[in-house]
Every structure is written in structure tokens, then in C-alpha cells.
N, C-alpha and C positions, 0 to 999 in steps of 0.2 A: 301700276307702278308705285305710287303713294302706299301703297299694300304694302307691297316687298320692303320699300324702304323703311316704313314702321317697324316693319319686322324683323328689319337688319338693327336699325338702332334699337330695339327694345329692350328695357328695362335688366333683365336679365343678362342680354351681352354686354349691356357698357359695363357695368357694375365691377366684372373685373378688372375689366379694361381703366378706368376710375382709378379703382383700389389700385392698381400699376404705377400708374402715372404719376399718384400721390406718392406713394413710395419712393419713384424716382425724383420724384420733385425734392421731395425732403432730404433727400440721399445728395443733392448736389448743394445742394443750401446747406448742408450741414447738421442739420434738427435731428436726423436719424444717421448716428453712427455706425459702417459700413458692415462694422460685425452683427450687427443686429439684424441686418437685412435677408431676406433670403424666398427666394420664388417659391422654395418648399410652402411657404405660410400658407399660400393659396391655394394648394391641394394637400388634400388632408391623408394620412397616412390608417393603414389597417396595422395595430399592435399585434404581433404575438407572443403571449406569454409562456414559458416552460417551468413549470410545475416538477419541479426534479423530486417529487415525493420520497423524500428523504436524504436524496443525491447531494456532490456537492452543488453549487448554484450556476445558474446557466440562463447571461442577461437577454432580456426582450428585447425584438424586434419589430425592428415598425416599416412595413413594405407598401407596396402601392397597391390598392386592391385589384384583385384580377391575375397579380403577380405570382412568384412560387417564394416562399421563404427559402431564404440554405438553410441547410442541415447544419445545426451547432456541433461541437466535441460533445461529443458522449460523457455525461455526467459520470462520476463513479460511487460509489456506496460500500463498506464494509460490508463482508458478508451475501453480497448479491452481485449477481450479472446483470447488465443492463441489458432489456429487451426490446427498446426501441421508445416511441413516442406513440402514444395513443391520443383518439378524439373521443370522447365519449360524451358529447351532447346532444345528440340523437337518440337518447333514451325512451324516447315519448316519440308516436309516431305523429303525434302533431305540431310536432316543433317542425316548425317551416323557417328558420332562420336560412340564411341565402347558402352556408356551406353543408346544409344539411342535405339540403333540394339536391344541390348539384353532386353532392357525393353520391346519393341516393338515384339520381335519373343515370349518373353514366357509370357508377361502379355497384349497384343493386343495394337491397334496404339491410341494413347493419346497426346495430345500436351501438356499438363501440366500434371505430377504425381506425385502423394500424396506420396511421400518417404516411405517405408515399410525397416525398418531398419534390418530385419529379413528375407529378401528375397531380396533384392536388391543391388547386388556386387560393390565395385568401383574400374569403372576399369579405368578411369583416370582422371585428378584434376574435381572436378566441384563444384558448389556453391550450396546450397539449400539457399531457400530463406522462411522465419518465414511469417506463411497467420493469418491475425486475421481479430475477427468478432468486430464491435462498441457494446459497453454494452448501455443499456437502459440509461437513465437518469431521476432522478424524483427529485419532489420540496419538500424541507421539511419547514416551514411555523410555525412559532411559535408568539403567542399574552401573552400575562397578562390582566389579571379581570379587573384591578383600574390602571387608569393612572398612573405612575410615581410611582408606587410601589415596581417594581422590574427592572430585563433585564432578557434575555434568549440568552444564545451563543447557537452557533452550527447550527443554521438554512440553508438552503442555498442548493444547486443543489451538489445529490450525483449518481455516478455509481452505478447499479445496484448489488448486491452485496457488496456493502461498509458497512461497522462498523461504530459508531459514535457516540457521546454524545450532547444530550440536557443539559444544568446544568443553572438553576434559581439561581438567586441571588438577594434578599431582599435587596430594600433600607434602609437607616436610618428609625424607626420605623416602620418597615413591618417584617413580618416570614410569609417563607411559606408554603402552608396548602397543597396543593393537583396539580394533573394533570389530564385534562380534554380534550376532544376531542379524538385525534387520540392515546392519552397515556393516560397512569393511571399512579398509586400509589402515596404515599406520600415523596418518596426518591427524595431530587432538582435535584440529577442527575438522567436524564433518559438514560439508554444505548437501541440502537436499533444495532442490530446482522442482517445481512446481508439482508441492503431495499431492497422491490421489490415494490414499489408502492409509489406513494405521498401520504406527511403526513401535518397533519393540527394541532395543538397540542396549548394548552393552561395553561400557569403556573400564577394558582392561588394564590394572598397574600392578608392575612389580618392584617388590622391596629394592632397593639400592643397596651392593654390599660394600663393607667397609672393612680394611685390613691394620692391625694393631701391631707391630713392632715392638722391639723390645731389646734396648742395647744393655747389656749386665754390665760393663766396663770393668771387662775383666774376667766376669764369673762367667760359669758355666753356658749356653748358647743354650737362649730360649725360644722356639721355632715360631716364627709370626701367625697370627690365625687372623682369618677372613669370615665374617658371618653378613650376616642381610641383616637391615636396619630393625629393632627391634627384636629380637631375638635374645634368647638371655645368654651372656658369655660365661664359659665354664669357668674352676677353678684356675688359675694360672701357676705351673709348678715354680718353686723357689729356687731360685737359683744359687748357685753353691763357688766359693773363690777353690781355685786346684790345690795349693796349699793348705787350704785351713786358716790361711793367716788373716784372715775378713770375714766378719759376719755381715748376711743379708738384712735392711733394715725396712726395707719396703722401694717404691716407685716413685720418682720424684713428681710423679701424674698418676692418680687414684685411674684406677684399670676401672672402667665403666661395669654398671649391671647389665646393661643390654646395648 
């Protein structure tokens, strides 16, 4: 009986039992302000760290050992897929640290493991480290019809899977008509929804025409002429009074070259 009871109060049970009570003692006196308090101190937590190797950042967790960590968001990375979360400290088959053992007795001997956040306990700190695969890259390539007629943005080397805009834009005297090649329609902006291939694409413009009049007041009827911008205008004949009784002396607006 003296046995038991030694063994009930022993050393090792009171002590947290102690540290408790101290705790509370201090918490109602005041000494220890209630924020500061907390039963976590007494058992100690397992960190997990994630290693987003390269990713953007993805904060540690600190679980109760034995427990399952959740699964964070999925880091993200230019240029890469994200493949999951690996353990890779089992490289050495003498590493006996305690998640080695247990991966290895109930899921067989692995030097690197794919994290299974559903089956896989932690039982003390360790880092997973973020695996990614390179995405594809492809050329996207864009022309116009007539020199110096337009521009085209958006061209240029995109990851597989990227969004992105082609948009055409008509110089002084140009509109644009259409898209040709690797695009269609008549909208200058072209949206392409997630590349998987190179693209070659062509944004067509045509000249803008423009019609010139021409009132004699009076003289002879000089018939209007219509050309497309840039183009050179012919001679314009002179116009003549019915009588004779007025000469022609020019345009009160210099008649363009083109």
C-alpha cells in the first residue's frame, strides 16, 4: 500500500500537477496576466516546416505529435506545376529518427516520400519540401498585312497554360479589318485562354479612304475624288467660268499630295 501510494505521488506526477497550480495561483493574484497563460506550455508541440523551394511561402505548423498536419494551399511558382510535398530524410538507411521507422514498418523502405497527409503521423519536427515539374514554353509571333499600318502587343514566350492578349492598334489612317493565321475574328483584341502550342497570328489593316470636293463657285463642275490614305492624288483639272469673264486663280485650300 505505502508502494502504490509513493508511486502515485511520485516525483514525475506532481511536477505538472505543481507547475498547474502555480500557474493558477499566479493567474488569480494577478502576477500572471491571463494572456500569457495557457495549458499549451505544458505539452510541447511537433513544428512542421514547408520548404516551398522556390514557391511562394507557406507558414509552419506546430501539431501534437502522433497527429496528421492539414494540408496547406498549394504554393505556386512561375514556370512550374506544383507536385506535392515530399519527405526526403530517409536517405540513409540508418536514420532511425521516429517518422522514418514508422513510414518505413507500415508503408515499405523509400528514400524519399510523397507526404500522404491522411496517413502519415508527425511524430517529431521535420520539413516537407514543395517538388515541381518545368511547364512547357511556347512562341507566340504576331505580323500586320501593310507596313507601318498598325503594331500588335502581347507577342513573346508564354508557359504553358498562361492567359493572354493579342490587341492591334491602327496607325493614323488605318482601321482594323480582321485576324488571320493562328487567330480569327474581327475583335483587335484577341484573348487566348490557357496556350498549349506556338502561335503565329497576323492583324490585318486597311487604308481609310478619304473624299476631296471641290466647289468652283461658279466655274465649270469639278467631279469629287475618293482615294485611301496615303496614296498620291492626281493632277486636279482647272476649272473654267462659262463666260470667260473670270479667271481661275487657285484653291482657297492647297489640294494635298497624298
Amino acid at each position: 500500500m505505502k508502494n502504490n501510494i509513493k508511486s502515485f505521488f511520485s516525483f514525475k506526477r506532481l511536477l505538472p500537477l505543481a507547475l498547474i497550480f502555480s500557474m493558477l495561483t499566479q493567474l488569480v493574484i494577478g502576477v500572471v496576466p491571463a494572456s500569457a497563460f495557457s495549458f499549451g506550455d505544458l505539452f510541447p508541440k511537433n513544428v512542421v516546416t514547408f520548404d516551398s523551394n522556390g514557391g511562394t511561402s507557406i507558414l509552419s505548423s506546430a501539431v501534437t505529435p502522433g497527429s496528421f498536419v492539414a494540408r496547406p494551399v498549394d504554393p505556386t511558382r512561375v514556370g512550374f506545376s506544383f507536385d506535392g510535398w515530399h519527405y526526403d530524410a530517409c536517405t540513409s538507411i540508418w536514420n532511425l529518427n521516429p517518422v522514418c521507422s514508422y513510414l518505413r514498418n507500415h508503408f515499405g523502405f523509400h528514400t524519399v516520400y510523397d507526404w500522404d497527409f491522411a496517413h502519415y503521423p508527425v511524430l517529431t519536427d521535420l520539413t516537407l519540401e514543395a517538388q515541381w515539374t518545368p511547364l512547357a514554353q511556347y512562341t507566340v509571333s504576331a505580323a500586320v498585312n501593310i507596313t507601318d499600318s498598325g503594331t500588335v502587343s502581347g507577342a513573346g514566350v508564354y508557359y504553358a497554360g498562361d492567359d493572354f492578349n493579342l490587341v492591334a492598334t491602327p496607325d493614323i489612317g488605318y482601321s482594323f479589318e480582321n485576324w488571320t493565321g493562328g487567330c480569327s475574328g474581327v475583335s483587335s483584341t484577341y484573348h487566348v485562354d490557357n496556350i498549349a502550342a506556338n502561335m503565329s497570328c497576323t492583324a490585318n489593316f486597311t487604308a481609310n479612304q478619304y473624299t476631296i470636293t471641290f466647289n468652283t463657285s461658279g466655274g465649270s463642275t469639278i467631279a469629287p475624288i475618293t482615294q485611301s490614305y496615303g496614296t498620291s492624288i492626281a493632277a486636279i483639272a482647272t476649272p473654267t467660268w462659262i463666260n470667260g469673264s473670270h479667271v481661275f486663280i487657285g484653291w482657297n485650300k492647297a489640294v494635298p499630295l497624298t
